[in-house]
N, C-alpha and C positions, 0 to 999 in steps of 0.2 A: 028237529027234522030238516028244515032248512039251513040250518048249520052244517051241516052233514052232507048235501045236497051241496053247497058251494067250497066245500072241502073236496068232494071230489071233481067237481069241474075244474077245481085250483089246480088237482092231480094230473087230469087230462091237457090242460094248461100248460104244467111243466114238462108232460111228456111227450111233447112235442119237438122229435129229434132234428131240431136245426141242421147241427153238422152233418150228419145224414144225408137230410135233404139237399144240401147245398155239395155234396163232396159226390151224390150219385149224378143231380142232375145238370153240374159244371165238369164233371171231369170222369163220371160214370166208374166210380168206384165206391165203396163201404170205406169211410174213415178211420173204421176200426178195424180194418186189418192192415192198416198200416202204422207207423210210428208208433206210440204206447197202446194205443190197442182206444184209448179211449174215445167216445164219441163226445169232443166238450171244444173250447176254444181256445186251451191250449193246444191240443195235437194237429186243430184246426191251421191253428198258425204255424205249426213244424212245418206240417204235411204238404198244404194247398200254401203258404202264404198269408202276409201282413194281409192283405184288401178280403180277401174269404175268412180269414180269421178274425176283421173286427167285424165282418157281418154276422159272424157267428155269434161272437160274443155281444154285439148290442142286443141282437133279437133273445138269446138269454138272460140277460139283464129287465130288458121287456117282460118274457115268461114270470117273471116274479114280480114286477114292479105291477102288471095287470093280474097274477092270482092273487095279492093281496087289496086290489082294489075294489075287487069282488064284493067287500064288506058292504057300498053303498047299495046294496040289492036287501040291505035289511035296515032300515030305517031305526029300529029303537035302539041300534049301536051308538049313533052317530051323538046319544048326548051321553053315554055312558063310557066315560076312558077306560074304565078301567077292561071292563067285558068288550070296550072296542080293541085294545091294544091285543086283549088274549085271540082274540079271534084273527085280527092280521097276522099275528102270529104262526097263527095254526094253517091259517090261510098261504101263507109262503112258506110253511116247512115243509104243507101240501106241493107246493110246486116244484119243490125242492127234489122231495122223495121221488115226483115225477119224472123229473132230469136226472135221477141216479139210476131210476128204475122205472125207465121210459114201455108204459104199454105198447106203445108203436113202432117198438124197437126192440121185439125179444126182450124187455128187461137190461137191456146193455145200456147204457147212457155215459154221461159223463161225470165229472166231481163233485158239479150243482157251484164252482165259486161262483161265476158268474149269472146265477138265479142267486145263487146267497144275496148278491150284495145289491141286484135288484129290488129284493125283499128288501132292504135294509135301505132305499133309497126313496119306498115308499112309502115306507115308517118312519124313518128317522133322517131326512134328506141332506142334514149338515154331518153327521157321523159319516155317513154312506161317502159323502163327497170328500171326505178327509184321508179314508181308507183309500178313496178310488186314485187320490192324490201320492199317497204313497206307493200305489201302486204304479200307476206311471213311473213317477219318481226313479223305481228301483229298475222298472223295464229300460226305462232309457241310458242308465248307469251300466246294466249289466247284460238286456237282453234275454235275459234269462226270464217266461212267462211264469214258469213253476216259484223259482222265488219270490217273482213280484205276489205270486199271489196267495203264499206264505206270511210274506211279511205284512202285507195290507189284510190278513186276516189276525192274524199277532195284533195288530194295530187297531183294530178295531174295540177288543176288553178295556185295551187302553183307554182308548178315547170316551167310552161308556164310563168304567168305573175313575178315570182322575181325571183327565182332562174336562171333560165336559160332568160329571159328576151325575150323570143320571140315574135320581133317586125312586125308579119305577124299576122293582123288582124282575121281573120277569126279565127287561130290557139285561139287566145285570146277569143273569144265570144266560139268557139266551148269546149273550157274547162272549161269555167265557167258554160255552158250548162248541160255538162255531170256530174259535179259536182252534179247540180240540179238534176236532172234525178232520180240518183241512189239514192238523199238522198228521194225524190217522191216513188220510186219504191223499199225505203228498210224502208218504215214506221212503218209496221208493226213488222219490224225484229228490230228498234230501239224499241218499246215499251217493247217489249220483253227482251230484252239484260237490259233495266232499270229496268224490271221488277225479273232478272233474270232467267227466263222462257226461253231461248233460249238453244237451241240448241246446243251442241260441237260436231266436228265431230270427230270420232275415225281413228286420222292420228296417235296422238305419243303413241301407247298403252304400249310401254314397260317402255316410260318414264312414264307415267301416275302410272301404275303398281309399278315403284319403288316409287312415290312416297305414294302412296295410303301405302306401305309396313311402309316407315317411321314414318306415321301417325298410 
C-alpha cells in the first residue's frame, strides 16, 4: 500500500508541467500551441530559447531524479537491491508517465527524455552522465535537440548492455525499452532531420554568426 501511495506521488511529481508554467508566466502563452505542439524542453528551446529551455529541462531532469528518490520514505528497501532497484524503477517510470500524461495539464505533456534520464541519473549516475555527455556532444555539433536526444537515448543500451556491462536484469530490459520509447516518440522528428526540415535551436548564436561571416 505504501508502494502504491509513493508511485502515485512519483506521478503527480512528473506531472508537473514546467514548460507550461514557465512559457504562460514569462511570455503568457501555452507552449503547446506553438512549434511541435509539445509541452517538453525541446519545443521549449525552439519556441522561448537556449536560457527557458535549460530551465525547462533541468527542473525535468529534477522531476525524476526526486520521483525516484522517494524510495528513502520506506526504509526496508534500502538493504534489499534487488526490490530497491524494482521500485526506483517503477518510481520514475511513474514520473515519467506523469510528464507524458501531465494531470495538470489536460493529459498533454511532453516526451518525458528529459525526466527519462533524470530517473536514470538517480539510479545509475555514471550511465546517466555518459548519455547526458553524448547528448551535449551531438547538440553542439549539430543543434539539433531532437537528435541529441535520440542518440543519447540509443546510447544509453549501449552503455548498460557492453560498455559498462550491467549485469542486473531489469537495468538491461529497462534500457533497451527506453531506447524504443524515444526512437516511437521522436518519429516524426526523424522524418524531419532526413528530410532536413527540422528544427535547430538558437544555443551557439555567436558561433553561428562567425560562421555565417566566413561564408
Amino acid at each position: 500500500m505504501k508502494e502504491l501511495l509513493l508511485i502515485v506521488i512519483a506521478y503527480f511529481i512528473g506531472s508537473i508541467p514546467t514548460a507550461l508554467i514557465v512559457s504562460k508566466n514569462f511570455f503568457g502563452i501555452d507552449i503547446r500551441d506553438y512549434g511541435s505542439g509539445n509541452m517538453g524542453a525541446t519545443n521549449t528551446f525552439r519556441v522561448l530559447g537556449s536560457k527557458y529551455g535549460t530551465i525547462v529541462m533541468v527542473f525535468d531532469i529534477l522531476k525524476g531524479m526526486a520521483a525516484v528518490g522517494l524510495y528513502y520514505f520506506l526504509p526496508d528497501y534500502l538493504h534489499d537491491e534487488w526490490a530497491r532497484t524494482n521500485l526506483m524503477v517503477g518510481l520514475g517510470l511513474a514520473a515519467v508517465m506523469g510528464h507524458v500524461f501531465p494531470i495538470f495539464a489536460q493529459f498533454k505533456g511532453g516526451k518525458g527524455v528529459a525526466t527519462l534520464f533524470g530517473m536514470m541519473l538517480a539510479i545509475q549516475p555514471v550511465i546517466a552522465a555518459s548519455c547526458v555527455g553524448v547528448f551535449l556532444l551531438v547538440l553542439f555539433l549539430t543543434r539539433y535537440v531532437s537528435l541529441s536526444s535520440i542518440l543519447a537515448g540509443l546510447s544509453l543500451p549501449i552503455c548498460v548492455l557492453w560498455i559498462w556491462n550491467d549485469d542486473v536484469v531489469i537495468y538491461r530490459i529497462f534500457a533497451v525499452l527506453v531506447a524504443a520509447l524515444i526512437i516511437l516518440t521522436h518519429q516524426k522528428n526523424i522524418v524531419k532531420i532526413l528530410r532536413g526540415n527540422e528544427s535547430r535551436v538558437p544555443i551557439f548564436k555567436s558561433r553561428d554568426r562567425r560562421r555565417a561571416r566566413r561564408k
